[in-house]
N, C-alpha and C positions, 0 to 999 in steps of 0.2 A: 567769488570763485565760480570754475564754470560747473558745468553738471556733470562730469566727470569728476574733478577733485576735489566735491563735496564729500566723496568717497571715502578716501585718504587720507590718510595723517604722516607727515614727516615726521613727528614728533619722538623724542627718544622716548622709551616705555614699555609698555605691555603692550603687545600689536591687539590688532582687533582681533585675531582667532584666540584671543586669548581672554577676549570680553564677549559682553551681552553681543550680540549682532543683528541690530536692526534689516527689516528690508525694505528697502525704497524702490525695488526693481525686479518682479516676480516673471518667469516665462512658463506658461500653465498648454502644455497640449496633452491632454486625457482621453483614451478613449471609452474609461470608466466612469463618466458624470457624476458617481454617487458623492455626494459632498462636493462639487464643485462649487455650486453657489456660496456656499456658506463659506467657504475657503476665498473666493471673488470679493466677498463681502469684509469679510476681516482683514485684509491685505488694503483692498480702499479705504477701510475708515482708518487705519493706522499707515495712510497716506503713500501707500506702494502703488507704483507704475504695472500695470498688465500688458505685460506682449503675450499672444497669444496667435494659432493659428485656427483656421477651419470648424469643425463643430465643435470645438470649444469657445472660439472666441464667438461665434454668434450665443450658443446658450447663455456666457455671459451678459453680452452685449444686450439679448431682450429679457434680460432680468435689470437693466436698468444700471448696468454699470459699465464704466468705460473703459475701453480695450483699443492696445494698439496692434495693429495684424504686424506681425513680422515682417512681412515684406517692405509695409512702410517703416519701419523701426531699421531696414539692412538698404532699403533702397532697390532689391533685387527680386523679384519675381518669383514665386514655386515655377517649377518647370518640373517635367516630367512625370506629369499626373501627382504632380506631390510629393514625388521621390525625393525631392531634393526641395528646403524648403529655408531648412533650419543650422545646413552643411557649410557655412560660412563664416568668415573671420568674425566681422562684426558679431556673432552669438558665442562661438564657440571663445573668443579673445575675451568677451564681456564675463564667460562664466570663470577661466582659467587664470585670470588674470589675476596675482597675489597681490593686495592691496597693502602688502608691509615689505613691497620691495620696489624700490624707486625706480631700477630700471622699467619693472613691468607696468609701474604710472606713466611713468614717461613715456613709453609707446603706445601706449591706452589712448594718452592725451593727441597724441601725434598724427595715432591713426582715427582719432575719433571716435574710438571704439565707448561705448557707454557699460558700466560693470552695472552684471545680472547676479541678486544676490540670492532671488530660492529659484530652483527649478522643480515645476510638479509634473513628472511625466509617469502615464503606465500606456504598459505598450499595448500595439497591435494585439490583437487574440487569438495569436498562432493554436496554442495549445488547444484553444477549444474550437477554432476552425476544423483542425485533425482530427479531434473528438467527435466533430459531428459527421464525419468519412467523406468533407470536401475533395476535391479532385486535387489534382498537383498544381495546375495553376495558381488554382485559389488559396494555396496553405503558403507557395511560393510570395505571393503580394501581404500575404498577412505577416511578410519576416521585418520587423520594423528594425531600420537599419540609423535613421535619427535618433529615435526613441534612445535606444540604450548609448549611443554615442553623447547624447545630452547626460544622460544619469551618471555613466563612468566620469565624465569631467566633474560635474557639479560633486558628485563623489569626491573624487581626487582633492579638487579644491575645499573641501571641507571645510578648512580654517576659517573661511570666508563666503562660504555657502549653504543653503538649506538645501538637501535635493529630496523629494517624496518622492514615493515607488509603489506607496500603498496607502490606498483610501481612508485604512485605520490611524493614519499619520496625522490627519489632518487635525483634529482635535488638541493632538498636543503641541501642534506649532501655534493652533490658534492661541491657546492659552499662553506660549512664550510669547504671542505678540501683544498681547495684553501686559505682560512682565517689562516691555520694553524691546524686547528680540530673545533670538535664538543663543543657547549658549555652547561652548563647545563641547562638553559632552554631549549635547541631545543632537549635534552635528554628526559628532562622528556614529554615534547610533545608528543613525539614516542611513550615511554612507556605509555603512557593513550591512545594511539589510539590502542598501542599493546595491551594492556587487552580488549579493546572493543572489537578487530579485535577475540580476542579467546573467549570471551562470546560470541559474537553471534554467530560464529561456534559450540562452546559447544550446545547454544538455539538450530539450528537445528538441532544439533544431535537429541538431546531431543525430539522436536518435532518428528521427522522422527521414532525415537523408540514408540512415543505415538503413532502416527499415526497404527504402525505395530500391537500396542496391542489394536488399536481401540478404548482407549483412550482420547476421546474428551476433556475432560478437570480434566488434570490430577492432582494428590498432588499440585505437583509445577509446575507450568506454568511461560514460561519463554517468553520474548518478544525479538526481537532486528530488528535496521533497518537500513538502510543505509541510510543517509543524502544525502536527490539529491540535495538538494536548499534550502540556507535561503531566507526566504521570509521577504519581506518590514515588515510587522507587523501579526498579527493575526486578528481578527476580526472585533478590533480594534485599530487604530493605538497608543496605550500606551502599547499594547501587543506585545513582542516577539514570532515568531514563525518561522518553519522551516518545510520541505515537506523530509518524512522519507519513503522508499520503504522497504517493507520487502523481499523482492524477488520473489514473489508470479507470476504466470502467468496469472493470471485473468486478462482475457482483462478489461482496462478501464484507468483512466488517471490515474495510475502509470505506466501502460505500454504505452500509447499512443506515439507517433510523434507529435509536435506540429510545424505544416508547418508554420503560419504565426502568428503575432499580439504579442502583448506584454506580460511581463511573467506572469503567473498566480497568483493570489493571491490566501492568506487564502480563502474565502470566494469564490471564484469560483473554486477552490480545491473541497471543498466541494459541493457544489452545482451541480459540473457536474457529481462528482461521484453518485448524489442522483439521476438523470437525467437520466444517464447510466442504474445504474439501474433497472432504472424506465422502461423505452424504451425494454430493454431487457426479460420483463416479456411478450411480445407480440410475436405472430409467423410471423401475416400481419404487409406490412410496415407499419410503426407508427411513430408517435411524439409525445416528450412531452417537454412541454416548462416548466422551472423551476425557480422561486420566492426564495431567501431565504429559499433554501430546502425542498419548496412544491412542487407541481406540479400546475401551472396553468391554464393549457390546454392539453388534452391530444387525439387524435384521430389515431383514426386504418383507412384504407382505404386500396383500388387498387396502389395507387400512393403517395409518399410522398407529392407529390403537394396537394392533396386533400387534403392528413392527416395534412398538417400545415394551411391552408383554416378552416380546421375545432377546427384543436385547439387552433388557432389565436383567432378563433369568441368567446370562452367560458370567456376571460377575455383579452380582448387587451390590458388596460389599465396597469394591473402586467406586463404583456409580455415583455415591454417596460425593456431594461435591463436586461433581463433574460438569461437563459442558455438556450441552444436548443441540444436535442438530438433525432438521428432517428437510426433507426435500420438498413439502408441497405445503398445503395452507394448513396452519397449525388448526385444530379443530376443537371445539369445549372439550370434548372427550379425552383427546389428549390432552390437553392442557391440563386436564383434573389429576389424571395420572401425575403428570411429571412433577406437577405442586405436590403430590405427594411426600417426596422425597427432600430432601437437600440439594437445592439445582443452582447453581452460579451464575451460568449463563443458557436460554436458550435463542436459537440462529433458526430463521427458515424463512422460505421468499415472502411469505406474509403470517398471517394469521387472524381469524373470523373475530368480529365485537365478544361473541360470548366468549370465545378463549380471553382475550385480553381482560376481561372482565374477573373471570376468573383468576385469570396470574395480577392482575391490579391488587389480592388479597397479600399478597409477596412482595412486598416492598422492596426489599433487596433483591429479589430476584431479577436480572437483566435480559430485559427481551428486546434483540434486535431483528429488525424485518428488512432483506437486503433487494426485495420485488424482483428477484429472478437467482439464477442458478449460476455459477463460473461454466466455462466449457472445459469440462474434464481435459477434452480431446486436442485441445488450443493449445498454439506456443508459445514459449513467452524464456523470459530467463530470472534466474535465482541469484542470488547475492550472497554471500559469506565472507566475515570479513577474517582473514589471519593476520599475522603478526607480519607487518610491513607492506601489507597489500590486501589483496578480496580476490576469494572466488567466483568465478561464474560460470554459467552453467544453464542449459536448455531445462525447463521444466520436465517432469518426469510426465510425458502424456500419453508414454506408453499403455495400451489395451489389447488383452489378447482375445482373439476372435474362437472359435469354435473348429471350425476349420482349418486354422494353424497349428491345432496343440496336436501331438503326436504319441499316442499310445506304444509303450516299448515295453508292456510286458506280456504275458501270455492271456490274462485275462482283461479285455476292456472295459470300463466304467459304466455303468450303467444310466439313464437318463438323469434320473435322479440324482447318483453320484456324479455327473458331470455337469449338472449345474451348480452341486453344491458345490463342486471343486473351482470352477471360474469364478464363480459368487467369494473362495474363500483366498482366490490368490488376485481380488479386484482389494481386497479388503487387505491380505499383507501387503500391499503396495505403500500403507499408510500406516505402516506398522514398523520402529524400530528394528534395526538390524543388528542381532542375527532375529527374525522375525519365525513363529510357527503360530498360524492359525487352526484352530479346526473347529469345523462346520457341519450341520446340520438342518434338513428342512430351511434352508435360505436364512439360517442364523448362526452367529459362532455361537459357540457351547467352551469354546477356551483360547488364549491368545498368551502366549507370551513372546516377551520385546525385549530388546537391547542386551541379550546376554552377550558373554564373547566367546560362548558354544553354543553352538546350536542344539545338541545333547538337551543343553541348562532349559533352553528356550522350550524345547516338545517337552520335557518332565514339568518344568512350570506351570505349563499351559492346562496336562493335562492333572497338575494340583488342583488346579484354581477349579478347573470343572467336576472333580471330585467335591469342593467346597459348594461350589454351586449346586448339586445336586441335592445335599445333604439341607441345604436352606431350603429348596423348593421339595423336601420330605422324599426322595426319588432313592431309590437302594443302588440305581448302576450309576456310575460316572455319568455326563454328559455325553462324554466323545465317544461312549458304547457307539458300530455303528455307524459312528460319524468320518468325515472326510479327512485330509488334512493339506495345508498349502506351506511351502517354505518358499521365502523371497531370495532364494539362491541354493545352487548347488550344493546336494548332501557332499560331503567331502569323505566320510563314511559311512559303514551301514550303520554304524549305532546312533546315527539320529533315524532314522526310518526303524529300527528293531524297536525305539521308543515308543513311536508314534504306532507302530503296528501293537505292542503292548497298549497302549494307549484304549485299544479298540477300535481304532479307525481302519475299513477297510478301500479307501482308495489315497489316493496322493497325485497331488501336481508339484512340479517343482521346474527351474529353468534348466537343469541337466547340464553336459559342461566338464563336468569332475572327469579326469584321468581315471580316476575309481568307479566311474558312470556303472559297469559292467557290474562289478561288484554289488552294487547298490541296487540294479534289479534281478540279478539272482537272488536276495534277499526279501527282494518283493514279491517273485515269483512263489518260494521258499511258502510262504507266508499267506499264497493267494490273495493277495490284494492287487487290484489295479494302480498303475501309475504312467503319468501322460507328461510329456515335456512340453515347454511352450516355446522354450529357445530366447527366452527374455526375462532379465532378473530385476528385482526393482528395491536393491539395495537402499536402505533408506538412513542417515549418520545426522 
């Protein structure tokens, strides 16, 4: 028989994709080396032919094993700096070629074509070319246009192919070639991770050309992500779920280290990322301690000792459990503090030997270090998914300046109250909707979230800091005094007649309401100041 129809079997039966599947005829171009050799190595001794091209077939080649270049395997030359190398009958006929249907032997034999039974390709490094803020030319040359054109076929042809995509692959083909060959489940395996592996390279093309055309949310918007970890359950435990990375460089816990404590769940996945943040919207060290994706405490200070002092006191009793995140190098001092408590997770760009030393006593306690901050002020877009389709959506980067906000009642804020009032509508921003903060000395003293009045939301808020007061031994509420912020439009006066009950004598809010009029005659009514910012930061 020749070396083509050693291939094949006429025979009536069980075709080959239906058995073991030896390889006699491997095509290896990677730009990933890791495992290459050892993968060179188990393919010769279990008697497979290597075609290969470029810095692959030489790394093989001086490791002492033998390689045939593609070009002499096709008779045909790379041309065009290499663009074109692998773009030919002879490779592409040799991979697609179904070895249990006679016509497509019969033209194999005819045309000479020789069948390729694994293909190990990973592509060019688009993704981290862009990553590293390469110019356009160079993200352009890194779109490898072989690459995935080899993996889709050897895909496709499954029945009768191996195709690898991923370097953690190779181990378990080695061991099928030990068994004899490939079988067809761990075929079609490969091939469903190979269509992934080239959608999501396809996605950030896509992205990268939108991005270029400025483009934020374009015709077709595409998604993909890489699976770091399934996770025990989702939110909860009757749920499946899994922790997907897009490859994005936003600091935060998809990039983080996580030095110690147990692995993270759903629910502190999220939670820390709301935390992050949250923290990150501040310039002074700060902290915000995080509830089921509220904020429960949040304060700015000189010292993060201070700032968790003070955003301990606005709700201890939430705290309990909570997420902790701060904006600057965690310190022994704090660190002592916050082991104090029942802490889940804490998040910050780093944190000193003696802090970690001290939370090292906290087993379960999970400290992740992300070595910088997100940019509050950066764009980017959000995801949501509904029934039959996903939302999307420009991040919320909105920040209101000093000089935008607009005083509309008769008496204006005073320094004081107008820092704490920007300080406490930087903090509704990350506060369920209908959201009411209120602030003090650069800390909330009370928060409530997610009502479906806003009414509910100022009376809550200013529950909880009556409660909080009564913990820290204090005879006046918290909000005595203090500021107060809503993340949207009073719609009447009886959420402001609350909040002025409340004790607080100024308010920001985005203004807006038909009732606008209304609402500061009632603040007037009341002498307390109030400033519009002219921007809401609805949060669902």
């Amino acid at each position: 028989m020749s070396r083509f129809e050693i291939r094949f079997s006429r025979a009536k039966g069980p075709t080959m994709s239906q058995t073991t599947q030896p390889v006699r005829r491997a095509l290896i171009s990677v730009s990933d080396k890791t495992g290459l050799l050892d993968l060179g190595r188990a393919l010769v001794a279990h008697g497979a032919e290597i075609l290969s091209t470029g810095g692959s077939a030489r790394a093989l080649r001086e490791a002492g094993l033998p390689v045939t270049e593609v070009s002499d395997h096709t008779g045909f030359p790379e041309i065009l700096d290499g663009r074109v190398k692998t773009l030919v009958p002879q490779i592409h006929g040799g991979i697609l070629g179904r070895r249990d249907l006679p016509a497509h032997v019969a033209q194999m034999e005819e045309h000479k074509i020789a069948p390729i039974d694994l293909v190990a390709v990973n592509l060019y490094p688009f993704e981290k070319t862009v990553a590293s803020g390469a110019g356009a030319e160079d993200c352009i040359e890194n779109i490898d246009i072989g690459g995935p054109a080899l993996i889709r076929a050897a895909a496709k042809n499954h029945g009768h192919v191996v195709v690898l995509t991923d370097t953690a692959q190779y181990a378990g083909l080695i061991g099928a070639l030990e068994q004899g060959g490939s079988t067809l489940e761990q075929r079609r395996a490969y091939a469903g991770a190979a269509y992934a592996r080239t959608a999501a390279y396809d996605a950030a093309i896509a992205a990268w050309f939108a991005a270029q055309a400025q483009d934020t949310l374009p015709e077709r918007f595409v998604l993909a992500g890489q699976r770091a970890e399934v996770l025990r359950y989702g939110e909860n435990p009757h749920q499946q779920a899994a922790f997907y990375k897009d490859g994005s460089t936003r600091p935060g816990v998809a990039t983080a280290v996580q030095v110690q404590g147990k692995a993270l769940s759903y629910n502190n996945i999220n939670d820390t990322d709301a935390a992050f943040e949250a923290v990150a919207e501040f310039d002074r060290p700060a902290v915000v301690i995080v509830k089921h994706a509220n904020p429960c405490g949040v304060a700015v200070g000189d010292t993060l000792s201070a700032c968790w002092d003070s955003a301990l006191r606005c709700d201890p009793v939430s705290a309990f459990g909570g997420i902790v995140a701060l904006n600057r190098t965690l310190d022994a001092e704090t660190a002592t503090k916050i082991a104090g408590i029942f802490t889940e997770v804490i998040v910050a760009p780093d944190a000193d030997e003696e802090a970690k030393t001290i939370l090292a006593r906290k087993k379960n306690l999970r400290l992740l270090l992300t070595g910088g901050l997100p940019d509050a002020a950066a764009s980017g877009v959000v995801v949501r998914s509904v029934a039959g389709g996903f939302l999307a959506q420009t991040r919320d980067n909105g920040q209101i300046k000093p000089e935008s906000l607009r005083v509309v009642t008769k008496r204006a804020p005073s320094a004081q109250e107008m820092e704490d009032l920007i300080f406490a509508f930087r903090v509704a921003k990350h506060v369920k909707s209908n959201a009411i903060v209120y602030a003090k000395n650069d800390a909330t003293v009370g928060i409530g979230a997610g009502q479906m009045s806003r009414v509910d939301s100022a009376r809550i808020a200013a529950s909880k800091s009556g409660e909080a007061a009564k913990a820290a031994g204090l005879d006046a509420p918290l909000t005595q005094g203090s500021v107060a912020a809503s993340d949207a439009f009073f719609p009447f006066a009886d959420g402001l007649e609350t909040i002025v009950a409340a004790g607080a004598t100024a308010v920001i809010q985005p203004g807006g309401s038909i009732r606008d009029d209304e609402v500061i005659a009632a603040a007037d009514a009341a002498g307390i100041a109030m400033v519009f910012t002219g921007m809401r930061h609805f949060r669902h």
